[in-house]
ZASE-967218 format. One record per residue (C-alpha): residue number from 1; residue in three letters; x, y, z. Coordinates in Angstrom, 3 decimals. Layout:
<sites>
@mike:NUM; bakol:ALA; east:X; north:Y; up:Z
...
</sites>
This chain:
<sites>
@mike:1; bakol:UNK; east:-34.870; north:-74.807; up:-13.462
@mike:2; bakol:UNK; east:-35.894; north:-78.427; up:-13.807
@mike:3; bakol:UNK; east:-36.677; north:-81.393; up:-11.533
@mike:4; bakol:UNK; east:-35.742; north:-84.815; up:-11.809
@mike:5; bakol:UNK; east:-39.202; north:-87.010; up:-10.569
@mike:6; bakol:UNK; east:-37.292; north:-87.646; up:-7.094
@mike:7; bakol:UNK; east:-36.342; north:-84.554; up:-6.663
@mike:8; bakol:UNK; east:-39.736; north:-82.971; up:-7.306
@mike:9; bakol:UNK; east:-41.142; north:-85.781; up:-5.270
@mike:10; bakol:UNK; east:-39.537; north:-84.982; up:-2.351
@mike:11; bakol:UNK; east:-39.917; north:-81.092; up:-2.913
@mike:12; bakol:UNK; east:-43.826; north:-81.582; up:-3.051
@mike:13; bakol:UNK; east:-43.728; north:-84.402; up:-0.200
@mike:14; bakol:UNK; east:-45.290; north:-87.032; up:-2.763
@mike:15; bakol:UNK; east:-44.078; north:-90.133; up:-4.029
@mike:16; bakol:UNK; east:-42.691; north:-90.846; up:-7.221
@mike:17; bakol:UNK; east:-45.494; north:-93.730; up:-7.709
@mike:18; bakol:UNK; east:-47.985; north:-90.583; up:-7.621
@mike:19; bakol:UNK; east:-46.015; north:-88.875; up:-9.833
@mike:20; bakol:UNK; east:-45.981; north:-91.551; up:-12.588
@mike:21; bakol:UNK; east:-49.900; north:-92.461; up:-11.786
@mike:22; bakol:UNK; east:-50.521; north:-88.439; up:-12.696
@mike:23; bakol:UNK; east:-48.448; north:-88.637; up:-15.593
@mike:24; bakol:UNK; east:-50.262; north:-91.935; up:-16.780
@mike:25; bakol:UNK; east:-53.721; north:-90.557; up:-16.522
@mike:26; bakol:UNK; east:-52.773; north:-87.246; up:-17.672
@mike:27; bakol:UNK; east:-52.869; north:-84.862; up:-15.018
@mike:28; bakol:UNK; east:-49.595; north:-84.068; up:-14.776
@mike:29; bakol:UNK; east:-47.484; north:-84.603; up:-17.831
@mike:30; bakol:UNK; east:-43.286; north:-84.048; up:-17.467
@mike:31; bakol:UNK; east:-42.078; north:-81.384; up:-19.867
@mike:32; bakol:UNK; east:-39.372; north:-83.732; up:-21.418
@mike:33; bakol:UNK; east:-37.764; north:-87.101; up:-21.168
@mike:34; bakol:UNK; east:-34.373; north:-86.737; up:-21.164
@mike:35; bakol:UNK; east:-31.720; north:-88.836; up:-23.531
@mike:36; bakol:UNK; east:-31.705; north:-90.925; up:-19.906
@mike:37; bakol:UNK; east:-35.246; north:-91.931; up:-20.351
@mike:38; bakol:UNK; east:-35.585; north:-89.970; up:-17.133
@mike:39; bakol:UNK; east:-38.905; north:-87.098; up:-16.420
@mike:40; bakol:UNK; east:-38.185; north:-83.663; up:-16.357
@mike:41; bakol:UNK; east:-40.521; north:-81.314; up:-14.792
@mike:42; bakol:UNK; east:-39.945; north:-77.311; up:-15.528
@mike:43; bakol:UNK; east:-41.790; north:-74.589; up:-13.753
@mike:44; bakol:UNK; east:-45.058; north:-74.815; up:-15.716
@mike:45; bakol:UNK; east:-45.413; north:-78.393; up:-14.103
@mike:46; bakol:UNK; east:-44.480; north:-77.059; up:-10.954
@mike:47; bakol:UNK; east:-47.334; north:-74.456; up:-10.649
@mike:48; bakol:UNK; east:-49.731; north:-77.165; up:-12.002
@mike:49; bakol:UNK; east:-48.537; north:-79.807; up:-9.357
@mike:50; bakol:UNK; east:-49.229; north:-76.906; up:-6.664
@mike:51; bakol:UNK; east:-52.654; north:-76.374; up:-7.893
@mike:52; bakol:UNK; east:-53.158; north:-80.527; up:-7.872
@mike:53; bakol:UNK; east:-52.533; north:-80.912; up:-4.158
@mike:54; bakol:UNK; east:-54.657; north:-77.972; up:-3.414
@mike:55; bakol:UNK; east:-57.262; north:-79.296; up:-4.929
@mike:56; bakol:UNK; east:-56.352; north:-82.685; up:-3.536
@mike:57; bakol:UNK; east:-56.778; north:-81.365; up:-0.043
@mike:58; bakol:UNK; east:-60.119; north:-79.553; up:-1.136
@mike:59; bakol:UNK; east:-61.124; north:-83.144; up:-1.188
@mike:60; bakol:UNK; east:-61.546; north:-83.227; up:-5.365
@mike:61; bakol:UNK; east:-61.347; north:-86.664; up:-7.112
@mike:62; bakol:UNK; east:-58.375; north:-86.660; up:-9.751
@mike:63; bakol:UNK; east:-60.658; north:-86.835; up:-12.637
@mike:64; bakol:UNK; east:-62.237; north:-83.435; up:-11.138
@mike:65; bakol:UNK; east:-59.323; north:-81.631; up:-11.162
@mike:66; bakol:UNK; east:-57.928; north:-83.097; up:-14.249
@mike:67; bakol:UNK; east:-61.057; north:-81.470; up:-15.761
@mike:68; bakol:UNK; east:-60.529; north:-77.721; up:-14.258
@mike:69; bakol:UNK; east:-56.341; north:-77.465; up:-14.502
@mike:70; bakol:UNK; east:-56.611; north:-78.714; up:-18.496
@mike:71; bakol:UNK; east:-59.832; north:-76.425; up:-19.258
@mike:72; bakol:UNK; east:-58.928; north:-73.868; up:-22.016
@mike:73; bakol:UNK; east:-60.450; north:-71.314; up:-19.788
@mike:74; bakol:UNK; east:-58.274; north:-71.888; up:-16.446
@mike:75; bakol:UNK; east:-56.825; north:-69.360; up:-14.919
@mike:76; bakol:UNK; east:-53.960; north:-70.227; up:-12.535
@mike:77; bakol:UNK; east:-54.199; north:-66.552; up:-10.328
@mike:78; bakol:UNK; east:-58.226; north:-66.772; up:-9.956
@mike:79; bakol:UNK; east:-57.684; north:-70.578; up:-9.251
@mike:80; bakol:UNK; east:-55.058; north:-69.244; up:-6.016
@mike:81; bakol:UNK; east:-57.309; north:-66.852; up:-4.872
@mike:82; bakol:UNK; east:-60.133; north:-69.551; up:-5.109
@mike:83; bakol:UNK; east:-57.805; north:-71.919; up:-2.642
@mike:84; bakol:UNK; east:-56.988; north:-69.004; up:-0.610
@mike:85; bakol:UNK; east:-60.409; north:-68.270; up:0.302
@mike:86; bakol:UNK; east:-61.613; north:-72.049; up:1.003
@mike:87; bakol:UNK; east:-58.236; north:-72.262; up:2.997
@mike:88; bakol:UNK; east:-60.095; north:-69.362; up:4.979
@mike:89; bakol:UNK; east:-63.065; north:-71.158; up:5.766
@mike:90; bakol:UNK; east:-61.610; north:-74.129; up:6.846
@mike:91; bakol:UNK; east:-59.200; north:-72.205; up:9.113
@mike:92; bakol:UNK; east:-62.555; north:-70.649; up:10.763
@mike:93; bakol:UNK; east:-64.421; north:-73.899; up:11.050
@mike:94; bakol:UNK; east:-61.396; north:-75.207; up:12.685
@mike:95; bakol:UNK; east:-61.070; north:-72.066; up:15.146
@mike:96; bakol:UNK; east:-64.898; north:-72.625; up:15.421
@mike:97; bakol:UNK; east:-64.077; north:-76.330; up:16.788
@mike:98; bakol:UNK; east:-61.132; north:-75.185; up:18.576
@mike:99; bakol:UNK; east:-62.873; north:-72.906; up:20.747
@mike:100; bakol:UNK; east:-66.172; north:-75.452; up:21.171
@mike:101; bakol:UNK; east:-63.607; north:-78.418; up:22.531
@mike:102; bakol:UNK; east:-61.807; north:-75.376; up:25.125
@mike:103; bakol:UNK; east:-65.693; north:-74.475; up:26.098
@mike:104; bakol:UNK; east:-66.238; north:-78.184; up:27.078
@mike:105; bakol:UNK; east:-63.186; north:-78.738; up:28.534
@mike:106; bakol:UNK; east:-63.605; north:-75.973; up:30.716
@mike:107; bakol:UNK; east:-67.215; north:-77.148; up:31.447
@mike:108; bakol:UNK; east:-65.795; north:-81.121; up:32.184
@mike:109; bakol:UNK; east:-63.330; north:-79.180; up:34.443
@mike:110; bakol:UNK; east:-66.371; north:-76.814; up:36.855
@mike:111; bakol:UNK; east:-64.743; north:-73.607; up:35.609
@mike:112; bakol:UNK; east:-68.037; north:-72.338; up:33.563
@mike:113; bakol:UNK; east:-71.386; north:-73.905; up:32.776
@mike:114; bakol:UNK; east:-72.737; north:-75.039; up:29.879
@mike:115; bakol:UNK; east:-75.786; north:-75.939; up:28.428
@mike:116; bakol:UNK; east:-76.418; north:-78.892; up:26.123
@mike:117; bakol:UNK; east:-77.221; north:-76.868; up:23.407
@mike:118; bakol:UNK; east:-73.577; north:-75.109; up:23.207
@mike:119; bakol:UNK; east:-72.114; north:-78.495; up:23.283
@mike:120; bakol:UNK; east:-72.899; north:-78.405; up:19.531
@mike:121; bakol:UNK; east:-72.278; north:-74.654; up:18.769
@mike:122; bakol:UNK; east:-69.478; north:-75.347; up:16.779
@mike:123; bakol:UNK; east:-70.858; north:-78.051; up:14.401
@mike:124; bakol:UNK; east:-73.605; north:-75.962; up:13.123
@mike:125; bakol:UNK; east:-71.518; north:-72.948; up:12.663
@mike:126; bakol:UNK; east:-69.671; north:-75.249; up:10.386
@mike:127; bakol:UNK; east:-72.663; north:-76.822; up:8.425
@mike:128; bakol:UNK; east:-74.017; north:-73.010; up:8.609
@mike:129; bakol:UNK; east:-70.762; north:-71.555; up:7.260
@mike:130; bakol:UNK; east:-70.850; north:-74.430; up:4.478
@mike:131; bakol:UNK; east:-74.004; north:-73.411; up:3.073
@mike:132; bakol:UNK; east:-73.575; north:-70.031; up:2.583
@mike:133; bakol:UNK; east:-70.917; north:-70.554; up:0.849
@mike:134; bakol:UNK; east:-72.602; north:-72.916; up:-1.717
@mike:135; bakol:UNK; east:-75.728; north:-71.350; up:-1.814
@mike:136; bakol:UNK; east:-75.897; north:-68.307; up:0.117
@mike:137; bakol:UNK; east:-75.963; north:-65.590; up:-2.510
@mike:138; bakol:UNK; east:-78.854; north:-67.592; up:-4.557
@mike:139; bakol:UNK; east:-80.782; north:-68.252; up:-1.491
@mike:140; bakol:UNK; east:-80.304; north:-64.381; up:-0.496
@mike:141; bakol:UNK; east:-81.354; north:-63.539; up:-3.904
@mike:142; bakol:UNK; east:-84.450; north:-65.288; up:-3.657
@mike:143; bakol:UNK; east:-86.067; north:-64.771; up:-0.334
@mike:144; bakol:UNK; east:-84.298; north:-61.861; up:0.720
@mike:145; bakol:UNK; east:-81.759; north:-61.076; up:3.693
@mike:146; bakol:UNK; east:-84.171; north:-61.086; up:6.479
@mike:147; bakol:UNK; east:-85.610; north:-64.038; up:5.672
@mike:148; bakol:UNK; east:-82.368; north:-66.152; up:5.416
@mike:149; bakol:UNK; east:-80.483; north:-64.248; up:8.737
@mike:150; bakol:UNK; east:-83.950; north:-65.655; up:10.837
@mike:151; bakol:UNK; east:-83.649; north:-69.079; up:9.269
@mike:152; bakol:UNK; east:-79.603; north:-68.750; up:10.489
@mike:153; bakol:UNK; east:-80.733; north:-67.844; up:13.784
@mike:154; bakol:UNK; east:-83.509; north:-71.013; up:14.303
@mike:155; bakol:UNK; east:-80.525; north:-73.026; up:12.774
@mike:156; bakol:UNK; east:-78.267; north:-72.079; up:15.878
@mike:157; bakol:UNK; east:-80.925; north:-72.441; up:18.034
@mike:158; bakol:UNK; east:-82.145; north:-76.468; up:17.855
@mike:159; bakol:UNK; east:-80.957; north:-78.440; up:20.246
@mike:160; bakol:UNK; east:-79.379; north:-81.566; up:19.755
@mike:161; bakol:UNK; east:-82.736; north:-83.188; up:20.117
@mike:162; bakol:UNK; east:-84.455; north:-81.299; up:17.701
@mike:163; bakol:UNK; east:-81.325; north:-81.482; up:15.290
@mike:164; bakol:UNK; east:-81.376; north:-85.297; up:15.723
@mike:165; bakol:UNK; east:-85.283; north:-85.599; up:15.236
@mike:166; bakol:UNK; east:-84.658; north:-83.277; up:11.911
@mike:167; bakol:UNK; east:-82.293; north:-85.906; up:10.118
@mike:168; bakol:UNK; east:-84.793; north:-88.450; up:11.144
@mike:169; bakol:UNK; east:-87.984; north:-86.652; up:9.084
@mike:170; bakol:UNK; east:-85.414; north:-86.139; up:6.080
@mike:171; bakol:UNK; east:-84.371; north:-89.706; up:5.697
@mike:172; bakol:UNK; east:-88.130; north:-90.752; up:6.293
@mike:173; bakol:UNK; east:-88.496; north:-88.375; up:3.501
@mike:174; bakol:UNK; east:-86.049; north:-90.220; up:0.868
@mike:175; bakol:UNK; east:-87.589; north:-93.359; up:2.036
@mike:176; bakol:UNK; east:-91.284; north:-92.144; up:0.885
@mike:177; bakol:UNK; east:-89.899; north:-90.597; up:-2.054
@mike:178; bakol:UNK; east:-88.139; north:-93.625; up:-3.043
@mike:179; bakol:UNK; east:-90.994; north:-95.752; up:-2.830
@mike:180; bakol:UNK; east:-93.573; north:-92.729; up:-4.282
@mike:181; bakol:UNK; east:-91.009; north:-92.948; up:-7.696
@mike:182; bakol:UNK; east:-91.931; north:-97.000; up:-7.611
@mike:183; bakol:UNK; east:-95.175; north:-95.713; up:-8.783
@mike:184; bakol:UNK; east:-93.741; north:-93.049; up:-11.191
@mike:185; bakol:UNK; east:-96.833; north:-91.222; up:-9.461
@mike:186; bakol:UNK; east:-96.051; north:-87.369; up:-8.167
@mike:187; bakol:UNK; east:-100.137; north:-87.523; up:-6.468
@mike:188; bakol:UNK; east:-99.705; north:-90.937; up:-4.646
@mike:189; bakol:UNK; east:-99.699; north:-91.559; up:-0.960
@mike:190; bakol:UNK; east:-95.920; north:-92.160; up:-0.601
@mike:191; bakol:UNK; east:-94.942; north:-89.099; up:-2.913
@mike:192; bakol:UNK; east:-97.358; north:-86.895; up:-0.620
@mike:193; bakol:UNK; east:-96.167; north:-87.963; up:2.499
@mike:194; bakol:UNK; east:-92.444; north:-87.153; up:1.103
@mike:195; bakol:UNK; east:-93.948; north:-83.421; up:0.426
@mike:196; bakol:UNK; east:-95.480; north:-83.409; up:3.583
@mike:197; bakol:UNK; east:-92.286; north:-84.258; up:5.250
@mike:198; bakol:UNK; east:-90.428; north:-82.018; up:3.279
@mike:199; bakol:UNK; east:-93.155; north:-79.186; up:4.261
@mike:200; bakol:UNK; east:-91.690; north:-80.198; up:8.454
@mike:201; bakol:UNK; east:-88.206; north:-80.354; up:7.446
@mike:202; bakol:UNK; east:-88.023; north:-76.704; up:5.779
@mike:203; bakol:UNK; east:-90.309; north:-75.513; up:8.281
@mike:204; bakol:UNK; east:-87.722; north:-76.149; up:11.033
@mike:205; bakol:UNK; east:-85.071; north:-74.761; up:9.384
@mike:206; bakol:UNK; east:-87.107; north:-71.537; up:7.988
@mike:207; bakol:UNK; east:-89.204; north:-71.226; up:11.378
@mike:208; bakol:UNK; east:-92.226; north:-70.470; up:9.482
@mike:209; bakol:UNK; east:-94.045; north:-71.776; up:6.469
@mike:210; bakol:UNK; east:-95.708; north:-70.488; up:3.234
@mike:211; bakol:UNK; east:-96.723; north:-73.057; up:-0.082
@mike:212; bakol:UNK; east:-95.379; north:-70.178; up:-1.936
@mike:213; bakol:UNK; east:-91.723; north:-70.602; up:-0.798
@mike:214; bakol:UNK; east:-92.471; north:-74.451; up:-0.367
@mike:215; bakol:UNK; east:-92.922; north:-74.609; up:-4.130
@mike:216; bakol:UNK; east:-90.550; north:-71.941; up:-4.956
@mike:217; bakol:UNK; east:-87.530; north:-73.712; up:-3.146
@mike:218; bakol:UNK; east:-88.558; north:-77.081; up:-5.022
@mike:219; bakol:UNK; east:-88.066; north:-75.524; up:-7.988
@mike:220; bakol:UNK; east:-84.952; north:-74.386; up:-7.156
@mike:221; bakol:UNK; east:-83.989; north:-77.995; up:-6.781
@mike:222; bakol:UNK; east:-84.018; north:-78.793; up:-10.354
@mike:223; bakol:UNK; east:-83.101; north:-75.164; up:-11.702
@mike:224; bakol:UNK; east:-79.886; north:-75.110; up:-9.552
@mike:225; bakol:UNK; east:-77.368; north:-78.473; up:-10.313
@mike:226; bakol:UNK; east:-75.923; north:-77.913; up:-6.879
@mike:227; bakol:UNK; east:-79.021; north:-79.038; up:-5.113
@mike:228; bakol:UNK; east:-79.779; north:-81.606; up:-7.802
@mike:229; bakol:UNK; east:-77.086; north:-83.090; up:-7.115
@mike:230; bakol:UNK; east:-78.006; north:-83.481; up:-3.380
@mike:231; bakol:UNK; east:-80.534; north:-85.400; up:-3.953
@mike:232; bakol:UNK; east:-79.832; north:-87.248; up:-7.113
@mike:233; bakol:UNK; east:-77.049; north:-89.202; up:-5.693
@mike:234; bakol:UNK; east:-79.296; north:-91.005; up:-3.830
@mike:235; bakol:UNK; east:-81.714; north:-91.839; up:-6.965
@mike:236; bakol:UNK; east:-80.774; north:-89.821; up:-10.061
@mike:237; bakol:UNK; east:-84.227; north:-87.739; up:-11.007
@mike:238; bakol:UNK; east:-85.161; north:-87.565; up:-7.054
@mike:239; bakol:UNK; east:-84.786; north:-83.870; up:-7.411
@mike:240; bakol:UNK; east:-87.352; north:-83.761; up:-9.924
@mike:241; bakol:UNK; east:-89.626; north:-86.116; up:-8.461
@mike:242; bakol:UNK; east:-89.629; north:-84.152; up:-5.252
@mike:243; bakol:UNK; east:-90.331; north:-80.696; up:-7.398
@mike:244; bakol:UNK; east:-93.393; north:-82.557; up:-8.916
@mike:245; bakol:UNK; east:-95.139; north:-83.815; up:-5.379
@mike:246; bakol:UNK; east:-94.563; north:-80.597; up:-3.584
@mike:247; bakol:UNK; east:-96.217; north:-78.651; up:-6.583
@mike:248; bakol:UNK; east:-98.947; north:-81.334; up:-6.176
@mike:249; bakol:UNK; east:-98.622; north:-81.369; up:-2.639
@mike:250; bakol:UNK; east:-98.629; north:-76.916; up:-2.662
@mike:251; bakol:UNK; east:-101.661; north:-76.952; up:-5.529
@mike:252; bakol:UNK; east:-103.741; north:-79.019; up:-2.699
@mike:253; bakol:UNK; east:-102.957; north:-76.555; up:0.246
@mike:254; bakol:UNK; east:-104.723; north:-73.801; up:-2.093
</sites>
């Protein structure tokens, strides 16, 4: 069967504008033009459009996902169960919100008591669940089960206080490492302050500390593009730089 671009419009729930913007930059292409002059889209375009908006509500720019659905090696099934199980996730971080905003309203209302600390229960399951997901198996991998599950548990643990104080060392951190990469210097007094930083920031998140793992996770940094990438949009080669004053930084700790 084929589609007119209104009628496929209003199928999907998207306007014909969007339509023509995806055929002019090539992410969605109409399989004919008809003697009319008028787009045709078939099944194949269809299934593609599908896999579009998922992506779309994955929160990936067009140029991303013009990149994956046009890759030789993409694989429409593999790409569904992909959606299907971030579609999972986000239905548990919403259930995880869901039943945090109940807690508190129950709490506002005298029926239970809560502490300030379960006020935010539902935040860091999120921003826990989020990073297993992108790095969970590596980090597992590298430092073992035990290792991560504690880190999980001081995680769930901080306060709001000590979650607040947290995001405060890290962006001192970018600050000193922005200014240590001034001096294109790894040893200098900004760039060791940054490691020294970093060395409180892991440490609250781990619950313990060992140069070993503070130089192994640095490394990490730059071997893995994910967390590269974390740091590198705020200065591209800020990963690096980091890696090279906490090996200084771990060298000097003995």
């Amino acid at each position: 069967m084929e589609y007119t671009i209104q009628k496929l419009g209003r199928m999907a729930g998207i306007s014909t504008r969007t339509l023509r913007y995806y055929d002019e930059v090539g992410l969605l292409k109409p399989a004919r033009i008809n003697s009319s002059g008028y787009r045709m889209y078939g099944r194949e375009e269809v299934d593609l459009l599908q896999q579009i908006l998922f992506y779309r509500e994955l929160g990936l720019s067009l140029e991303a996902i013009r990149e994956l659905v046009h890759s030789p090696s993409f694989d429409g099934p593999s790409a569904l169960r992909e959606h299907r199980d971030n579609l999972l996730v986000k239905r548990q971080q919403l259930d995880w919100l869901i039943a945090n905003v109940e807690k508190t309203l129950k709490a506002a209302e005298g029926r239970i008591k809560m502490n300030d600390s379960d006020k935010f229960d539902g935040f860091k399951k999120e921003k826990l669940e989020e990073n297993e997901r992108k790095y969970g198996r590596e980090v597992r991998e590298k430092y073992g089960e035990e290792a991560v599950e504690k880190s999980n548990r001081q995680w769930m643990n901080m306060t709001e206080q000590q979650y607040t104080e947290l995001q405060e060392i890290e962006q001192e951190m970018f600050n000193a490492l922005e200014e240590g990469m001034a001096s294109g210097d790894p040893a200098s007094e900004p760039a060791q302050r940054a490691a020294e930083l970093h060395r409180k920031w892991i440490t609250a998140h781990w619950g313990h500390y060992s140069s070993e793992a503070h130089a192994g996770v640095a490394q990490m940094y730059v071997a893995d593009e994910r967390f590269t990438a974390y740091y590198d949009k705020r200065k591209p080669g800020l990963a690096q730089f980091l890696r090279d004053a906490v090996l200084v930084y771990t060298a000097n700790q003995g």
